[in-house]
C-alpha positions as CSV (number, residue, x, y, z in Angstrom):
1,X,0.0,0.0,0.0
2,X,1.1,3.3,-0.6
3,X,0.2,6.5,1.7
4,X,1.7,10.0,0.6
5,X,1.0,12.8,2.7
6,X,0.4,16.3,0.9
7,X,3.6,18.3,0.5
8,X,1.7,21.6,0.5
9,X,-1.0,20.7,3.6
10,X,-1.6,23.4,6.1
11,X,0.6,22.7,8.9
12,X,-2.8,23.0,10.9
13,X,-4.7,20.3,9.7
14,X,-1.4,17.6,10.0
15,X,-1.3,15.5,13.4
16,X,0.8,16.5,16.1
17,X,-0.7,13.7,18.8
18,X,-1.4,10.2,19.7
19,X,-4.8,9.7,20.2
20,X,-7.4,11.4,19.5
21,X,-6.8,11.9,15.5
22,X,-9.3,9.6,13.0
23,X,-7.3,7.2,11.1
24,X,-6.0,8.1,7.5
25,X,-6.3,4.3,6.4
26,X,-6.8,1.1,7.3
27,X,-3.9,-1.7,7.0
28,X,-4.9,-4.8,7.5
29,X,-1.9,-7.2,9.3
30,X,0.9,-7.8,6.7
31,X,0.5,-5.3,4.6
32,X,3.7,-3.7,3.6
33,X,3.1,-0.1,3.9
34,X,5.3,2.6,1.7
35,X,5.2,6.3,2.7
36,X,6.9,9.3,3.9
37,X,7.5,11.8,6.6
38,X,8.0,15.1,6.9
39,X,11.2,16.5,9.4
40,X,9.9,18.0,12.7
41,X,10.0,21.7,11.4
42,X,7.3,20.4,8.6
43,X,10.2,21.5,6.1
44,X,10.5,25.2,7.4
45,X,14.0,25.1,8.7
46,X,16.0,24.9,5.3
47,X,19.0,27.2,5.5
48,X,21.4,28.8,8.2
49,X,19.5,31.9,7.8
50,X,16.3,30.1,9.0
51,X,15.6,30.3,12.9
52,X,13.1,27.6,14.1
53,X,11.4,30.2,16.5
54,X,11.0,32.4,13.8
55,X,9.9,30.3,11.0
56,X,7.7,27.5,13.0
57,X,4.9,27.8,14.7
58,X,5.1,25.9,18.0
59,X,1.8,24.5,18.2
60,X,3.0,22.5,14.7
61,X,6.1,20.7,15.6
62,X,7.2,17.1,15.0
63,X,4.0,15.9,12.3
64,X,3.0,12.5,11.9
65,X,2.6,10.3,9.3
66,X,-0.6,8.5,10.1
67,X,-2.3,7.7,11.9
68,X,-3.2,3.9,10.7
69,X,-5.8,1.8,11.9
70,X,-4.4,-1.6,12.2
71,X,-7.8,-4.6,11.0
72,X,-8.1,-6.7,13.8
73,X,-6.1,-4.6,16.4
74,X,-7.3,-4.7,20.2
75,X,-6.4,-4.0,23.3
76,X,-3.8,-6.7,24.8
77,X,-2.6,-7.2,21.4
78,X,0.8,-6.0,20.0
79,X,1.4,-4.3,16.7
80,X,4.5,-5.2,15.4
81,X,6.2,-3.0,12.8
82,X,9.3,-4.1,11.1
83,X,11.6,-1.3,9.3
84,X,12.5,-2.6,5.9
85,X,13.7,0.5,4.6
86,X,14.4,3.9,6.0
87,X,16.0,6.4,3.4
88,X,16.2,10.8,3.5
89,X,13.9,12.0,1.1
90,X,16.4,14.8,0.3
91,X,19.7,15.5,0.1
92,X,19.6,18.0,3.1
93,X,19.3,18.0,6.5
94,X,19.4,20.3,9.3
95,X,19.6,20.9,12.9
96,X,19.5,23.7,15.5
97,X,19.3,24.8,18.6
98,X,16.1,26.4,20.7
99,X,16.2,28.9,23.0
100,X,15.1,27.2,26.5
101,X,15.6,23.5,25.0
102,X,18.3,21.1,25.2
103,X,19.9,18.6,27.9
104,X,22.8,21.5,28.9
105,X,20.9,24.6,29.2
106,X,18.4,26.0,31.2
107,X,14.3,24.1,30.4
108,X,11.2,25.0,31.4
109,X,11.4,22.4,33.9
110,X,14.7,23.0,34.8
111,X,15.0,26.8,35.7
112,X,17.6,28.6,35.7
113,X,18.4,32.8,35.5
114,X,20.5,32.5,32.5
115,X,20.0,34.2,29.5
116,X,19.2,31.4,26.2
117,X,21.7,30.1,24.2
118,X,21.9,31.8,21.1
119,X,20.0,29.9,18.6
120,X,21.6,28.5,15.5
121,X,20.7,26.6,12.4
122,X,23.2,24.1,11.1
123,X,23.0,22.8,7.0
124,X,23.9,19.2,6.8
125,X,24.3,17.7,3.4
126,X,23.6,14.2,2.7
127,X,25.3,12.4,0.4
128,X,23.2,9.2,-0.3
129,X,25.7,7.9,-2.8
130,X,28.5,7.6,-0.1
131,X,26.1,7.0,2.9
132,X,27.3,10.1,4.3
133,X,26.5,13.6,6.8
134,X,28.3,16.3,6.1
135,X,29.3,18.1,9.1
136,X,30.3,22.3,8.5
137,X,31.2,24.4,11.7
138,X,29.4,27.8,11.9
139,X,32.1,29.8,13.3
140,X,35.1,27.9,11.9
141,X,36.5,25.8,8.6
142,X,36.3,22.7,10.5
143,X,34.8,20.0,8.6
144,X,33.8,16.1,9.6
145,X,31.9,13.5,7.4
146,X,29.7,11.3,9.6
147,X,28.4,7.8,8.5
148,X,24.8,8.3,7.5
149,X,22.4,6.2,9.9
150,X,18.7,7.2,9.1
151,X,16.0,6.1,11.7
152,X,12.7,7.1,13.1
153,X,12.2,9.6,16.5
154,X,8.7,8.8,16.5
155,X,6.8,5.9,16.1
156,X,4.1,4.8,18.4
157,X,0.0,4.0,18.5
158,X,-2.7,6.0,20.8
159,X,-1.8,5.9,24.3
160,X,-3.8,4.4,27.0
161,X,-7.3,5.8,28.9
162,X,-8.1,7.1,25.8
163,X,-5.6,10.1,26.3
164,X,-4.4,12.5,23.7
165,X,-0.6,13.0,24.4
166,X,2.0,15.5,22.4
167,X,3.9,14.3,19.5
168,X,6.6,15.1,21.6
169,X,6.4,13.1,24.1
170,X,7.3,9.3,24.3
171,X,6.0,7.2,26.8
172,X,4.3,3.6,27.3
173,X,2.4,4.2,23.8
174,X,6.0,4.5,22.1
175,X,6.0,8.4,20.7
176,X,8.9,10.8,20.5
177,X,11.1,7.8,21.9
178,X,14.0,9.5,19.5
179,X,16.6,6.2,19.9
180,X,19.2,5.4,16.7
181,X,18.5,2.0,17.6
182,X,15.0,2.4,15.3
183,X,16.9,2.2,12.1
184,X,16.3,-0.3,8.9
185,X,16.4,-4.1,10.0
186,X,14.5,-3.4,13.6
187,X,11.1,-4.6,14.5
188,X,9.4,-2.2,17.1
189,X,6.7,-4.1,19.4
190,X,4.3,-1.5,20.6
191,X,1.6,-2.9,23.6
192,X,-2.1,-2.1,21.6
193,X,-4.2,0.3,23.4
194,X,-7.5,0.8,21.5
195,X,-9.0,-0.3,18.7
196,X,-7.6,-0.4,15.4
197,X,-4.3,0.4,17.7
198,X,-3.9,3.8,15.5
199,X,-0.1,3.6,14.2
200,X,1.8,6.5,14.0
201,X,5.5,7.8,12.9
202,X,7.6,11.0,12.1
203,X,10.7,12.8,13.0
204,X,13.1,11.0,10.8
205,X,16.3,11.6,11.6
206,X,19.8,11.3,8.7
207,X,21.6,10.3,12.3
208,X,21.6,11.3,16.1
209,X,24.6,10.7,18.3
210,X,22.9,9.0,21.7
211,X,21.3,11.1,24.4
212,X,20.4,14.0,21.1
213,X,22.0,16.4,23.3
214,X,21.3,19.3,21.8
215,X,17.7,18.5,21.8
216,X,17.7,18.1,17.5
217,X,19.2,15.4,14.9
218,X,20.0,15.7,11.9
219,X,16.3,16.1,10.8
220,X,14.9,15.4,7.4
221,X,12.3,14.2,5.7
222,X,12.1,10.9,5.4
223,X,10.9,7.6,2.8
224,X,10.2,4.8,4.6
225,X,8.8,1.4,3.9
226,X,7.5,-1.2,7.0
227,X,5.3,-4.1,7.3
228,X,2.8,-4.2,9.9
229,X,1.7,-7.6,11.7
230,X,-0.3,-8.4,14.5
231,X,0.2,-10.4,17.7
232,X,-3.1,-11.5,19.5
233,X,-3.6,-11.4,22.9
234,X,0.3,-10.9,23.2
235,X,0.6,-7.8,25.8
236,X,3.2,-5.7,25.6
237,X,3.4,-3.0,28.2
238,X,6.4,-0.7,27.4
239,X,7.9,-0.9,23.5
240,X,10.1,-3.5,22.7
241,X,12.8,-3.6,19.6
242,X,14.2,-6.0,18.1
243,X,17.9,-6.6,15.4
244,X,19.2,-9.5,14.2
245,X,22.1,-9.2,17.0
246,X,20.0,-7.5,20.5
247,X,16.3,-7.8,22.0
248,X,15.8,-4.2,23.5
249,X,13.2,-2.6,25.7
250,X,12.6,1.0,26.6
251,X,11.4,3.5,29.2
252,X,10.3,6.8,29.0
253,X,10.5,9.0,32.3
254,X,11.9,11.6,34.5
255,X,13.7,11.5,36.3
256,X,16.4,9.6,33.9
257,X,16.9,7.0,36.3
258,X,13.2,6.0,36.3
259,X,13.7,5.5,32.5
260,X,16.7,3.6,33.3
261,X,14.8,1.0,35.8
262,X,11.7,1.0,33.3
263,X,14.0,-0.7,30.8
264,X,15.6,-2.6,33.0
265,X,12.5,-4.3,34.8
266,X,11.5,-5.0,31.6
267,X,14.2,-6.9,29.9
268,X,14.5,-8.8,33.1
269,X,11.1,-9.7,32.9
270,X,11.5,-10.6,29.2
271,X,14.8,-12.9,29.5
272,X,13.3,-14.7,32.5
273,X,10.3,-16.1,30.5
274,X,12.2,-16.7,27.0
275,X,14.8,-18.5,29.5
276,X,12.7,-20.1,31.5
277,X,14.8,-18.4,34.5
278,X,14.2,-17.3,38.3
279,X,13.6,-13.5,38.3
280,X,16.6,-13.2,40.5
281,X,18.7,-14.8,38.1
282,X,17.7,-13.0,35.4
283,X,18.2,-10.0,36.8
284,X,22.0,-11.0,37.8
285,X,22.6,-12.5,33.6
286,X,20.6,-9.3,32.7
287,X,23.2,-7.0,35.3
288,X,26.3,-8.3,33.5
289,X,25.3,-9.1,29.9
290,X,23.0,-5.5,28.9
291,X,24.2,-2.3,27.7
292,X,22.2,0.9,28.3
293,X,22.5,3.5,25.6
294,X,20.5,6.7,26.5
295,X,18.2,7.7,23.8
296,X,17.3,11.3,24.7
297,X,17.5,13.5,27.6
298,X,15.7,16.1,26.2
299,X,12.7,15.6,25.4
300,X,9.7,16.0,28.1
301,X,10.2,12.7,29.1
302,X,14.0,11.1,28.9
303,X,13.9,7.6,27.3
304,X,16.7,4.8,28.1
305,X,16.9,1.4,26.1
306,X,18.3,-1.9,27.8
307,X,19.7,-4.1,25.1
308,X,20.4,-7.9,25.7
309,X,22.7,-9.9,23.5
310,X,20.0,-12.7,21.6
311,X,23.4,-14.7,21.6
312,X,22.8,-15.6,25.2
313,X,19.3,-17.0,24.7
314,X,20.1,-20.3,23.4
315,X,18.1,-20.3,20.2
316,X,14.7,-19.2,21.9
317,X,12.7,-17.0,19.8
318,X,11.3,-13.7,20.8
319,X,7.5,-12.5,20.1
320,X,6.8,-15.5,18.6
321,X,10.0,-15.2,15.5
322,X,8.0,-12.0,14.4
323,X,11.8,-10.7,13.4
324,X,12.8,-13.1,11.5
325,X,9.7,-14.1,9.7
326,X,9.2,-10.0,8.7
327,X,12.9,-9.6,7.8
328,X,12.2,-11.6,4.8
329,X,9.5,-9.3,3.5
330,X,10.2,-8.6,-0.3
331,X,9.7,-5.3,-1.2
332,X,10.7,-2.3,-3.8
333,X,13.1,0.4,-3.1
334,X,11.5,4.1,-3.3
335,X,13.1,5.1,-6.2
């Protein structure tokens, strides 16, 4: 199925929530969806000249793609979407910083007397021939090619007690989650909370060092192709991913270390029953075998992923092998 948002829609009438938003389609499990997303400054933010405050309206920040009813969908099930393809729709990127935003400067919810930083826009060209981001200093000549690692800030399905939350926010419902660990080749499980589940994603990223200090990737519009299943009665209560090398869960919280423990209980949780261990010891296999790479500390709440080596697991399959049977999904490249 193809799904093409409008280049020239009203920023007002795009989607800048989970929940609360009728569906735009309906998918029905397996289908093998292609579309694309816009950046987070709905394509505003296109120069050095261009300030973010200036240009964008803050009410319409961080659009959606979506979002997608999901055939079948109910609560206690778990949509499972599988990245087959995540490539910039351009050959430009950009990223800046905010007045008031950020993990090292003064936030609304951290305050402090200190005047903003100064706000910048940096112009990051892509070179999708040599899979690179193309770094260019703003008060120097220095120069640096980074390796180009697209992925997904946002992905997630309505939230809980029918609530309407920010597209910037991540939380149990998935959301601004913003880790480079949702790339092409990862399967994101996401715990369905209504009917239909209502599938959402955005904020593609070219790449994002971990913790997106600064508060903003490398943010650009984005093509993406996924296939959608469904797992019945298969409850999944924070969002799960999944490579061919880790199984990784996530939290979303603050204070960080809240986040941290989220993730933590969870993969516990989830190695004890594919491993048929105590709780106890899988929380000892789980405290010397994960790694914890911080996927933002910026946004309003921080989100940490756990990731567990699937080496250690002996053959058992997660999720029922969703991975590894959606891995195989043919599909075309966007041209």
């Amino acid at each position: 199925m193809d799904w093409n948002p409008d280049a020239e829609a009203d920023p007002a009438t795009l989607v800048y929530t989970f929940g609360g938003t009728a569906p735009v389609a309906s998918l029905a499990p397996g289908t093998v969806l292609y579309t694309w997303t816009r950046d987070c400054f709905g394509g505003r933010v296109r120069s050095t000249s261009d300030l973010a405050s200036q240009v964008c309206d803050p009410r319409y920040l961080n659009p959606q793609t979506g979002p997608f009813h999901i055939e079948g969908a109910e609560p206690g099930d778990t949509l499972v979407v599988h990245f087959l393809s995540i490539e910039p729709r351009y050959d430009w990127g950009v990223s800046t910083t905010v007045p008031f935003f950020g993990s090292l400067t003064a936030t609304g919810l951290t305050a402090m007397l200190h005047e903003p930083l100064a706000e910048r826009t940096w112009y990051y060209e892509l070179d999708l021939t040599e899979r690179l981001v193309r770094y260019s200093a703003l008060d120097s000549a220095f120069r640096a090619d980074l390796p180009l690692d697209p992925m997904h800030g946002t992905v997630g399905v309505a939230p809980p007690l029918s609530e309407v939350r920010s597209s910037l926010t991540p939380g149990s419902w998935g959301g601004n989650m913003d880790t480079p660990e949702m790339r092409a080749g990862t399967t994101c499980y996401l715990g369905v909370n209504v009917e239909g589940a209502l599938f959402s994603l955005g904020d593609g990223h070219a790449r994002q060092g971990e913790g997106e200090t600064c508060g903003v990737a490398v943010e650009c519009a984005m093509d993406t192709v996924a296939v959608v299943d469904l797992l019945k009665g298969v409850p999944t209560p924070w969002p799960r991913l999944e490579d061919d090398t880790y199984l990784m869960t996530t939290g979303s919280a603050r204070p960080l270390e809240d986040a941290f423990r989220i993730a933590h209980t969870e993969m516990v949780r989830w190695v004890a029953e594919l491993t048929g261990q105590s709780t106890l010891d899988a929380y000892q296999l789980v405290s010397q075998a994960a790694l914890t790479p911080v996927a933002n500390v910026v946004d309003t709440n921080y989100t940490v992923v756990a990731k567990f080596p699937k080496a250690l697991l002996r053959g058992a399959e997660a999720m029922g092998g969703a991975h590894h049977r959606l891995r195989a999904t043919p599909f075309r490249r966007p041209a």
